[in-house]
C-alpha positions in Angstrom: 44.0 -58.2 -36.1 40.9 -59.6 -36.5 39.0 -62.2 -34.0 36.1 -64.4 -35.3 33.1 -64.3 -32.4 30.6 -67.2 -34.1 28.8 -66.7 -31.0 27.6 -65.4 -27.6 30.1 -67.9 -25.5 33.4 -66.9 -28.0 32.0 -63.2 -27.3 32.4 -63.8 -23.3 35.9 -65.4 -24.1 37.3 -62.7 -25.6 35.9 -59.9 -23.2 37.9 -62.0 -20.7 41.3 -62.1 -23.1 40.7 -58.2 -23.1 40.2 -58.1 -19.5 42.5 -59.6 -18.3 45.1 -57.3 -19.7 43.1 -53.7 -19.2 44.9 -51.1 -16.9 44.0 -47.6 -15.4 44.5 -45.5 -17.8 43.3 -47.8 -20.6 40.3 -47.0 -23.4 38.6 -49.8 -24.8 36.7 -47.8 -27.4 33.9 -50.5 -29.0 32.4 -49.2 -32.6 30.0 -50.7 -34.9 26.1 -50.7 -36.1 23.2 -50.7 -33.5 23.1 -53.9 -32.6 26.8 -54.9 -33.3 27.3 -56.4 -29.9 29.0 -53.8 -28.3 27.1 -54.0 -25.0 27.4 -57.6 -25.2 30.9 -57.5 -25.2 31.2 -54.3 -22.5 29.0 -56.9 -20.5 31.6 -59.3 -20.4 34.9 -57.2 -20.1 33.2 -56.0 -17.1 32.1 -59.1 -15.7 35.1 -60.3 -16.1 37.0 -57.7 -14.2 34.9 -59.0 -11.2 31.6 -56.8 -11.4 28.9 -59.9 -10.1 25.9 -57.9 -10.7 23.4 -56.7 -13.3 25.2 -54.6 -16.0 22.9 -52.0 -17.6 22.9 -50.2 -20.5 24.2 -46.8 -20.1 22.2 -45.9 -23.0 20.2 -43.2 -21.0 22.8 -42.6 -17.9 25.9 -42.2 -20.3 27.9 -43.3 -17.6 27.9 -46.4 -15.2 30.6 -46.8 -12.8 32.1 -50.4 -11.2 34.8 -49.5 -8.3 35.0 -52.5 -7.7 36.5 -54.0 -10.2 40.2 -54.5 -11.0 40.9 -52.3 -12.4 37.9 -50.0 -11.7 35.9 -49.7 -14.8 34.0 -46.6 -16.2 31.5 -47.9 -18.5 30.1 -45.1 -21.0 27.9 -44.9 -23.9 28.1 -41.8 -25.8 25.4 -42.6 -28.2 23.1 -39.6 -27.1 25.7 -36.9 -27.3 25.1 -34.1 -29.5 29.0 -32.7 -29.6 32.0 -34.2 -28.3 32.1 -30.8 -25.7 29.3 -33.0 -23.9 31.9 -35.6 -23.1 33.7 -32.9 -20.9 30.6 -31.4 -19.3 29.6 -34.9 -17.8 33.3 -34.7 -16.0 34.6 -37.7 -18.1 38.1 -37.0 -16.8 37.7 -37.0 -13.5 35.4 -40.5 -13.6 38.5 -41.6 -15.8 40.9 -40.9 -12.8 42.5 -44.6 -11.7 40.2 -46.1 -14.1 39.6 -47.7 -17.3 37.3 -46.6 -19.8 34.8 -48.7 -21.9 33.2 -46.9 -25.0 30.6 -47.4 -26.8 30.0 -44.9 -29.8 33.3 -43.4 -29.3 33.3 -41.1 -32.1 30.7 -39.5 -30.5 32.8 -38.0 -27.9 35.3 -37.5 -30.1 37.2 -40.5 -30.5 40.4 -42.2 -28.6 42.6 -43.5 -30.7 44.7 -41.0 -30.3 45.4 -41.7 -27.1 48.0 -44.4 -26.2 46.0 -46.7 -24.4 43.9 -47.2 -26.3 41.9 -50.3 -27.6 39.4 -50.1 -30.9 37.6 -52.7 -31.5 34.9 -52.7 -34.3 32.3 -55.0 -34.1 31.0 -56.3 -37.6 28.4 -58.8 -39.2 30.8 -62.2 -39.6 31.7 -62.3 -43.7 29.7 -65.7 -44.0 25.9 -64.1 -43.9 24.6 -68.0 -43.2 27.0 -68.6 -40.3 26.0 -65.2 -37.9 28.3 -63.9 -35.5 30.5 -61.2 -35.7 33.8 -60.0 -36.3 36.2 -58.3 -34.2 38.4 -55.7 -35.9 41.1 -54.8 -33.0 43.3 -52.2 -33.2 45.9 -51.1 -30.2 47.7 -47.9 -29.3 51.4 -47.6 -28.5 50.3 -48.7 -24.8 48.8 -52.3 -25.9 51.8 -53.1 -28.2 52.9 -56.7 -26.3 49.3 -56.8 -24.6 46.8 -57.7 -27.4 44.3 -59.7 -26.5 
C-alpha cells in the first residue's frame, strides 16, 4: 500500500494511524535516503504514543528509550553499525522485551521483515518532483494483517 505525505502535518497524521495500532512485540522498521523523513515520522509515532518531550535523534546513542509510552517504545537508529552482530552486542533484545521497536536503517542490523510484526515503511521523494513530499511505501507482516494503518 502506498500513502501520499504532501507534507509535515499528513506526516504527523499518519505516525498517529500507525500508532495507534503498534503493540509490544511490534517492529516498525522505516527505510529510505538520508533525509527521507524517517526521523520525522519516528518523531510522531512516538509522540503519539504519549512521549510529551523532546525526541532526539538516536543518530549517535543508537538507542533511545520511552517507558512511558503505550506501548513502551524503543527508538533505534542503526545507521552507524558496522555489522548486523552490533545489533546483538548493544542488547537489542532485552530493550525489545514488552516493547515496540522503531527502526531506522534497518538493514543495517539486519533487517525485520522476517519477523511477524513487522511494519516496513519506505520513505520516498513524492512522484510529482514540483509538488514535494514523500511517499510512503508500507508493507505488513503476518501480525499487521487487519491492523494497517
Amino acid at each position: 500500500m502506498n500513502e501520499a505525505l504532501p507534507d509535515l502535518a499528513a506526516m504527523a497524521a499518519f505516525g498517529a494511524r500507525v500508532a495507534a495500532l503498534l503493540r509490544a512485540g511490534d517492529v516498525v522498521a522505516l527505510s529510505g535516503s538520508l533525509g527521507a523523513g524517517k526521523t520525522t515520522l519516528a518523531r510522531a509515532i512516538i509522540a503519539a504514543c504519549g512521549h510529551g518531550g523532546e525526541v532526539p535523534s538516536p543518530t549517535f546513542t543508537i538507542l533511545e528509550t520511552y517507558p512511558e509510552c503505550a506501548p513502551p517504545l524503543v527508538h533505534a537508529d542503526f545507521y552507524r553499525l558496522a555489522r548486523p552482530a552490533e545489533a546483538e552486542e548493544l542488547g537489542l533484545d532485552d530493550y525489545r522485551e514488552g516493547a515496540a521497536l522503531i527502526a531506522e536503517w534497518p538493514d543495517r542490523a539486519g533487517g525485520f521483515d522476517r519477523e511477524p510484526g513487522c511494519l516496513s515503511i519506505i520513505l520516498q521523494p513524492a512522484e510529482d518532483p514540483g509538488g514535494g513530499g514523500r511517499t510512503a511505501i508500507v508493507r505488513g507482516g503476518e501480525a499487521w494483517l487487519g491492523r494497517m494503518p
